[in-house]
N, C-alpha and C positions, 0 to 999 in steps of 0.2 A: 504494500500500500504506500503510494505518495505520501510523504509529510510535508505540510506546508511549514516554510518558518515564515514569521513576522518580526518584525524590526520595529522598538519604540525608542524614547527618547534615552530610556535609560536602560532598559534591557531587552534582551531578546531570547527567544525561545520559537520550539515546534510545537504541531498540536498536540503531541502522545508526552510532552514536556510539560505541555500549560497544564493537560488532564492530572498529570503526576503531582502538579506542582512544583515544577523546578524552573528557577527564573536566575538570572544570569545577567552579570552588571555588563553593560556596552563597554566596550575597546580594553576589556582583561581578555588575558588567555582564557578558557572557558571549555565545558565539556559540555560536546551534545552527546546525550545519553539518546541510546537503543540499547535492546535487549542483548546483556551480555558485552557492550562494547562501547568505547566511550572513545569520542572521533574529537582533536583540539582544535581551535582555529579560531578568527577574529569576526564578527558580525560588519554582514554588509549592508550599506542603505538599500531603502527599500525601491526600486526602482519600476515603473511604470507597468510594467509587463507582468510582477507579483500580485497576487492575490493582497487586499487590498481589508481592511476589515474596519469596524468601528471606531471611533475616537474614545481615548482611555477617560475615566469622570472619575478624576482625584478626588472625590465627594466621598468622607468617613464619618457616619454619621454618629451624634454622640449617645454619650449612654444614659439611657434614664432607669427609672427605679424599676418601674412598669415592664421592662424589658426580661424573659427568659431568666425567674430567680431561679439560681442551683449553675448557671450556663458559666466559665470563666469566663473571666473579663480581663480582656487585653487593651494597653495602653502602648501602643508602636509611635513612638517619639523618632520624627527622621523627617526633613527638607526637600527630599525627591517625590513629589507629588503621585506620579506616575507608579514610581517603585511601590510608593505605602498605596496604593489602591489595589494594585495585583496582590501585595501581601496579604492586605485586610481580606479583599475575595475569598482566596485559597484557606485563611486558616477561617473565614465562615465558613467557609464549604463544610467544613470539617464539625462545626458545633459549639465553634467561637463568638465569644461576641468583641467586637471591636472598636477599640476609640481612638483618632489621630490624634498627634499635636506636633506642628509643624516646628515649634523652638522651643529652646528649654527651658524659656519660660512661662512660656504655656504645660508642659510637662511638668515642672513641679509647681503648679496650680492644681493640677487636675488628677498626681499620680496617684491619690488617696485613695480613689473611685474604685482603683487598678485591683485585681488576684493578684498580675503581674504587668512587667514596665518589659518591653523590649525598646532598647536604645542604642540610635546610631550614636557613635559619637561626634561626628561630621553634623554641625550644626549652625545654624547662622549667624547667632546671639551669642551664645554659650562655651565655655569651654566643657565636652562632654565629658571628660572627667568628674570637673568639677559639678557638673548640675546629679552625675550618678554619686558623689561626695553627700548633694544635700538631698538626697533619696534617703540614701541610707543613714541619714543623721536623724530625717525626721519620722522612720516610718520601718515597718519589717519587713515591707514589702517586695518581693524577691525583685533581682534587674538581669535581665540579659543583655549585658552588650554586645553591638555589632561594630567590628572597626574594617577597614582596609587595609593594614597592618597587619603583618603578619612577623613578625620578630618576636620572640619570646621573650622581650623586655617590653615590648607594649601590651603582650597580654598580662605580663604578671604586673602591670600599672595599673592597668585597669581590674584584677582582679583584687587588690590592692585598695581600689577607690571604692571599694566596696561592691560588686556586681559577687552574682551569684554564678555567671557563666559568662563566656565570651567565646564569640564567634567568629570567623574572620569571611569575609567576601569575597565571591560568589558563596552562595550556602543555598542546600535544598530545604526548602517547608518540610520534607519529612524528616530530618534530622533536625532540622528545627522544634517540631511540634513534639519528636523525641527527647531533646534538651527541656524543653520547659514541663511535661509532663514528669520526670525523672525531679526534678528540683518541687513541683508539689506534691509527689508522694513522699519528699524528704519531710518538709514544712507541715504536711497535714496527718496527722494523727490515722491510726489505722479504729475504723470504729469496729468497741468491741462486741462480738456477738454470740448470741443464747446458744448454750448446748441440747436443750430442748425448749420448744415453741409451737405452742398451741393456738389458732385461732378455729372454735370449735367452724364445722366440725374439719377444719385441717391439721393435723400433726405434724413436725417435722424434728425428726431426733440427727442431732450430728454425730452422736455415738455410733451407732448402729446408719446413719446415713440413709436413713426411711425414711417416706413422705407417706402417709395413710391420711385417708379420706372416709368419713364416717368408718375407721377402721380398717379400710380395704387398701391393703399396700399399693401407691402405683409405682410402679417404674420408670427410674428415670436415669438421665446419663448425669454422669457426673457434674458438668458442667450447668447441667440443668438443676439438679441439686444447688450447688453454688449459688448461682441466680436467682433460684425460689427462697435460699434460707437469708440471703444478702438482702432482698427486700420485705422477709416477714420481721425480720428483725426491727425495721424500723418501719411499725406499719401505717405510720401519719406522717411520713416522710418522702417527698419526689425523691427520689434517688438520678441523679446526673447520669449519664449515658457515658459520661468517660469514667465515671466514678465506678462503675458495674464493671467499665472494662479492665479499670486497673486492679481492684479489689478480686472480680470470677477469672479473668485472662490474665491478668497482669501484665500484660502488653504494653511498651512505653509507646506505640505508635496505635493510633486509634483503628478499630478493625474495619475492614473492605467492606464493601458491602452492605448485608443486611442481618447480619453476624446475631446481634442480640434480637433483632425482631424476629428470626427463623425460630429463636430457643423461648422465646416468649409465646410466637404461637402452637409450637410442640406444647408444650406446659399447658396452655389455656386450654390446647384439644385432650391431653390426657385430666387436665383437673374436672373436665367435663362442662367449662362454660369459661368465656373471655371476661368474664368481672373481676376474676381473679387476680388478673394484672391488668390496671389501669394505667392507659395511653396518657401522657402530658405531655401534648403537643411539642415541639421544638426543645423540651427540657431531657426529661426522660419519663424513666418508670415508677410507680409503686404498685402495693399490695390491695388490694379491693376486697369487696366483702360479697358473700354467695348471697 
């Protein structure tokens, strides 16, 4: 199959690249990724004869209260208009929520709001050190920086100014959304959960790894187990959809597809009706009542 590439202002990429996620700063060396093989080379303008596509709408809208509770909240601090709109896309794609801030004084106005702060440190106002300096003076709030720099004395500066990670440019969203998921399962507590749990009439013992229903054992896979006793435990609780996956999978990278909705409707057809696990919309899951 043809792959189209496209050319913007500040990066470039093909379409099995966009779908992936991997975006790539204009005039570095850079890897186009295909399966198994990774070809180097310089991005060329786009010229008349190319396939031709939308104009990019550096528009990150902000966050309000109202929005997706349980969803993290990302706070991507960075000047390249273009850059942070393809960012903000890709890691929505994925179940993020997203808020720009073009200087770093807009960033430490707003980092509060943040789970987490992803920060360039190339910024117009600001020395990026220093504004990751007053992150972390005023706040516990984890920072991932991003620099263009790659010497092992500018990372350990900035790891130094107080960031939690640092990354250096070009970098893919999926190592990306790996890094920052990996630093909140450090920061976030593992919530603890019941060796047995009753909601008549369901049962589920961790001992013995039974789920019985008015008494009658059902069967289920392990992973399904996980997942039913992860949300009986907290039975007034949304449970987050990356929260399920870190906790049942433990995967730092969020799953393909339709990974938890598959094991959800297996569960709902063996518990004998879909109330049992209730849908919340764009958040995730919890537990329901018969």
């Amino acid at each position: 199959m043809r792959r189209t590439r496209h050319v913007t202002d500040h990066f470039f990429y093909d379409d099995q690249s966009r779908e992936e996620g991997i975006f790539h700063t204009k005039g570095e060396q850079v890897g186009q990724f295909s399966t198994g093989t990774i070809r180097h080379g310089k991005p060329k303008r786009l010229h008349a004869n190319l396939p031709t596509r939308r104009p990019l709408h550096p528009v990150v809208p902000q966050l309000t209260e109202q929005q997706g509770q349980g969803v993290l909240a990302i706070l991507a601090v960075g000047s390249e208009e273009s850059g942070m709109s393809e960012l903000a896309q890709g890691l929505r794609r994925h179940g993020y929520r997203v808020e720009g801030a073009a200087t770093g004084t807009k960033a430490l106005q707003v980092h509060r709001n943040a789970d987490l702060v992803l920060l360039d440190l190339d910024l117009p106002d600001l020395d990026g050190l220093e504004v990751c300096r007053s992150i972390r003076a005023s706040s516990q709030t984890p920072v991932i920086a991003v620099t263009a720099r790659e010497s092992e004395l500018d990372r350990v500066l900035v790891l130094q100014a107080g960031a939690d990670d640092c990354m250096t440019k070009p970098y893919g969203i999926r190592e990306l959304m790996a890094r920052m998921d990996a630093i909140m399962r450090r920061i976030q507590p593992q919530w603890p959960l019941e060796q047995v749990i009753e909601h008549w009439p369901l049962r589920i013992d961790v001992n013995s790894r039974e789920v019985r229903l008015d008494g009658r054992l059902i069967e289920v896979t392990r992973k399904e187990f996980d997942l039913l006793h992860l949300l009986a435990s907290w039975p007034d609780t949304v449970i987050p959809r990356q929260q399920l996956t870190a906790q049942v999978w433990g995967d730092s990278v969020p799953l393909r597809g339709r990974t938890i909705d598959t094991h959800v409707s297996s569960l709902r057809s063996k518990l004998g009706s879909s109330s049992w696990i209730v849908t919340v919309r764009g958040v995730g899951f919890r537990l329901g009542n018969q």
